[in-house]
FIBAMAR-84596 format. One line per field, with one value per residue: residue number from 1; residue in one letter; x, y, z of N, C-alpha, C in turn. Coordinates in nm, 3 decimals, padded with zeros to 5 digits. Atoms other than C-alpha are relative to their C-alpha. Example, Ala and Ser with C-alpha at 12.3 -4.5 7.8 and 13.67 -1.06 7.14 Angstrom:
BEGIN
num = [1 2] .
residuo = [a s] .
n_u = [00.089 -00.082] .
n_v = [-00.119 -00.119] .
n_w = [00.000 -00.006] .
ca_u = [01.230 01.367] .
ca_v = [-00.450 -00.106] .
ca_w = [00.780 00.714] .
c_u = [00.090 -00.077] .
c_v = [00.120 00.109] .
c_w = [00.000 00.073] .
***
This chain:
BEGIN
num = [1 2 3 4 5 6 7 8 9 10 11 12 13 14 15 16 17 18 19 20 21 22 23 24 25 26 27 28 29 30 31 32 33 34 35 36 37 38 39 40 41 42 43 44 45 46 47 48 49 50 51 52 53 54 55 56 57 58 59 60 61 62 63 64 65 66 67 68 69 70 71 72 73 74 75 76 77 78 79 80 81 82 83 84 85 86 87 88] .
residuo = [x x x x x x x x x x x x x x x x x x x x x x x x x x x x x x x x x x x x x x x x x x x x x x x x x x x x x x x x x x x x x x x x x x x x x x x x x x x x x x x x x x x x x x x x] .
n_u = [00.010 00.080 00.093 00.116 00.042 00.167 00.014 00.097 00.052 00.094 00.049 -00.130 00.061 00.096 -00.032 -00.095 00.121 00.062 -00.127 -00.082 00.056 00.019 00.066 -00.070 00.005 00.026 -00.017 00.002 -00.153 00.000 00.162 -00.042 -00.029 -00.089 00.030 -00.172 -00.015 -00.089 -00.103 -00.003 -00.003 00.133 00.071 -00.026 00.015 00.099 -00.041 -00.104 00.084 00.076 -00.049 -00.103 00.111 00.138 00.059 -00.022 00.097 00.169 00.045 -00.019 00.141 00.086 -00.003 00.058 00.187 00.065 -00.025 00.076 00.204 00.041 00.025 00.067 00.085 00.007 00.095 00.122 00.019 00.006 00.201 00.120 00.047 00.025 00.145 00.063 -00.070 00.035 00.138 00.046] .
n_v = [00.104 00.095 00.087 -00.107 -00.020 00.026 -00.007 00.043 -00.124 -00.026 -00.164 -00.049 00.038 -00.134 -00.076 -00.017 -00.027 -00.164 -00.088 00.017 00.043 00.112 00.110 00.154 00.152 00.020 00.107 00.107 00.065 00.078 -00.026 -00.179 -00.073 -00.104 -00.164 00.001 -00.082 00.001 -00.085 -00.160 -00.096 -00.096 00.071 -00.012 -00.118 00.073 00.041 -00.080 -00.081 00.039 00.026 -00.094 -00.096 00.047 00.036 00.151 00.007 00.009 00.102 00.064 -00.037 00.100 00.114 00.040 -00.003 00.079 00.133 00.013 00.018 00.167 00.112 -00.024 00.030 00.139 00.048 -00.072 00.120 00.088 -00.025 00.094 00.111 00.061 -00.069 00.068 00.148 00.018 -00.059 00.050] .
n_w = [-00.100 00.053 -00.107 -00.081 -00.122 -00.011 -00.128 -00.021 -00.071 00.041 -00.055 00.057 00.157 00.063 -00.002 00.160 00.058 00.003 00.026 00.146 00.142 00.052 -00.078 -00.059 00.034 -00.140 00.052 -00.109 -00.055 -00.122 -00.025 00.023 00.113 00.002 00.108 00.073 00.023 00.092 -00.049 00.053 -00.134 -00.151 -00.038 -00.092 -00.098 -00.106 -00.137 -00.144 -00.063 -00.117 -00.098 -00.092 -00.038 -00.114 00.087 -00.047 -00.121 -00.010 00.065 -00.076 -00.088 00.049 -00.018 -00.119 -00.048 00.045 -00.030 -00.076 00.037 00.039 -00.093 -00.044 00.104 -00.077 -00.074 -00.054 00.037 -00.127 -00.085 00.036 -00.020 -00.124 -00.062 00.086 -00.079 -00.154 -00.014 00.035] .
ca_u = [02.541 02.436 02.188 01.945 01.854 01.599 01.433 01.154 01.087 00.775 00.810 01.147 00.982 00.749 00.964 01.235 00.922 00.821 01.202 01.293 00.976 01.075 00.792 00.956 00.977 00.783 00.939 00.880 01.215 01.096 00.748 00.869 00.818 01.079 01.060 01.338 01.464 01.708 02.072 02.123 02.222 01.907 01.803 02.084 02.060 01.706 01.845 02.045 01.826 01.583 01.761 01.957 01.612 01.295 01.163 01.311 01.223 00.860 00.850 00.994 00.722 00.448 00.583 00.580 00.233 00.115 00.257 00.076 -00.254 -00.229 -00.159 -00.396 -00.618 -00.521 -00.579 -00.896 -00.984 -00.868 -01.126 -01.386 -01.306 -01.235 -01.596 -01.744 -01.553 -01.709 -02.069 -02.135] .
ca_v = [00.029 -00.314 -00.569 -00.489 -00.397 -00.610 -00.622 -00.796 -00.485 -00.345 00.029 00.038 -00.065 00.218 00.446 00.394 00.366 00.750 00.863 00.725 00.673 00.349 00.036 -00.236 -00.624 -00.828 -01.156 -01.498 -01.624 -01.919 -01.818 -01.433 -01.177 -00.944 -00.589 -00.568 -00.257 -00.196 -00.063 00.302 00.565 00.739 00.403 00.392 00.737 00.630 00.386 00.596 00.862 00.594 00.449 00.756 00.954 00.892 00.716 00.331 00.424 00.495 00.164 -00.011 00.134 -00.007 -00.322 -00.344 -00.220 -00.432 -00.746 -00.629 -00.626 -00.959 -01.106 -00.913 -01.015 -01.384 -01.335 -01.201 -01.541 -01.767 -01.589 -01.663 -01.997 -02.048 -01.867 -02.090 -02.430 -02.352 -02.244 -02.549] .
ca_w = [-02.464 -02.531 -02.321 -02.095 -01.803 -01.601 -01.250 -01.039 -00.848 -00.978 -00.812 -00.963 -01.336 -01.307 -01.186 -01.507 -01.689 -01.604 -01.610 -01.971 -02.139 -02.196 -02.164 -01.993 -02.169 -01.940 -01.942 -01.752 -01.510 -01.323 -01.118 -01.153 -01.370 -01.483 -01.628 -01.875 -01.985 -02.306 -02.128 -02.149 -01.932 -01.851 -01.760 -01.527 -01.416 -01.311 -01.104 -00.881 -00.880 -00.736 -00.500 -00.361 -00.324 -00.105 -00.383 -00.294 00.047 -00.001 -00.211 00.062 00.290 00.063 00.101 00.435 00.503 00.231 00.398 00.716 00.553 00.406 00.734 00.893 00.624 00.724 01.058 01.062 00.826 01.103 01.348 01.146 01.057 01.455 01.520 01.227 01.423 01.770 01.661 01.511] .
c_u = [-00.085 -00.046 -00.103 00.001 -00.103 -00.045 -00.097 -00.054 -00.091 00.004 00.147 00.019 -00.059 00.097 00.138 -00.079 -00.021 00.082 00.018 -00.120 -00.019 -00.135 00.085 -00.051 -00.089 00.022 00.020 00.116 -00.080 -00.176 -00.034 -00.031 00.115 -00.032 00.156 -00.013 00.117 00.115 00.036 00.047 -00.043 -00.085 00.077 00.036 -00.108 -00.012 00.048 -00.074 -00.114 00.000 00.109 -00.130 -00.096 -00.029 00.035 -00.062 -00.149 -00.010 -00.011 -00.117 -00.148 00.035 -00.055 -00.129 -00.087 00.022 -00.079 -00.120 00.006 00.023 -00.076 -00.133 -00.037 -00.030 -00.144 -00.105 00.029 -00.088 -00.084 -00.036 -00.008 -00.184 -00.114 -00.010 -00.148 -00.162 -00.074 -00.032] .
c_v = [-00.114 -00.094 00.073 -00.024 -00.021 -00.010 -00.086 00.084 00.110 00.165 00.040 -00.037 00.158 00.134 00.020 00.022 00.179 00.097 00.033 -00.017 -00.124 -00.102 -00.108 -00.148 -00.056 -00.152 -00.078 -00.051 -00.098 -00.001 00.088 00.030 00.110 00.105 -00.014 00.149 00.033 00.094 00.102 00.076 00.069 -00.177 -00.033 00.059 -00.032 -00.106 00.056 00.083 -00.041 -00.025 00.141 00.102 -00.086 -00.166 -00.164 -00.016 00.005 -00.156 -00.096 -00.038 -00.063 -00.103 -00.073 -00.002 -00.080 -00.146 00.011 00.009 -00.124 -00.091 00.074 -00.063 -00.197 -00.053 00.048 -00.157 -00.119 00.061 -00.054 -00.132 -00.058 -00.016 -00.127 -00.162 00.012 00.020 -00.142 -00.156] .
c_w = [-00.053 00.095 00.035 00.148 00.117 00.164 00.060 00.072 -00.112 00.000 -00.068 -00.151 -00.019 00.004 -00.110 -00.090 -00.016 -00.027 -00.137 -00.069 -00.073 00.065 00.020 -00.131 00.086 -00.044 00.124 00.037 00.105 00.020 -00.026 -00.120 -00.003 -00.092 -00.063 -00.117 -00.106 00.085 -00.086 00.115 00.079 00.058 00.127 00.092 00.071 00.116 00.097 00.016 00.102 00.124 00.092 00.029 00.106 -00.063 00.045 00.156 00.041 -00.073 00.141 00.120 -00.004 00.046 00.105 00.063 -00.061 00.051 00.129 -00.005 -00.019 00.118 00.102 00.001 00.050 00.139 00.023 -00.085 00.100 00.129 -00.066 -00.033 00.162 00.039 -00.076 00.096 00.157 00.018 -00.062 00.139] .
***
């Protein structure tokens, strides 16, 4: 097989990463980074195994909880600048 195989999904780097052994490329597209992976077949057995197991679903999971921290995170920064605004 020839090319490669590349992604911007981070949990789906590591987890080809841990399958195949292989280290990812890590190459700039734009603002992005991409993991790039030499095409192979355990590289795209590791895909399917990811995605057809838990394994995409727990990523997914992260995601989400990590997006509700950071705007948690944000509002809990607009309190204090409000608190900061009104004390002065």
């Amino acid at each position: 097989m020839k090319g490669n195989f590349s992604t911007q999904d981070v949990y789906l780097a590591a987890f080809i990463a841990l399958q195949t052994n292989f280290n990812p490329k890590l190459e700039i597209s734009g603002r992005r980074v991409l993991f790039t992976f030499p095409s192979s077949d355990d590289v795209y057995k590791a895909c399917t195994t990811y995605n057809q197991g838990p394994f995409a679903e727990y990523a997914e999971t992260v995601k989400v909880l990590r997006g509700k921290m950071y705007a948690k995170k944000e509002e809990m920064k607009g309190e204090r600048t409000d608190t900061l605004k009104t004390q002065h």
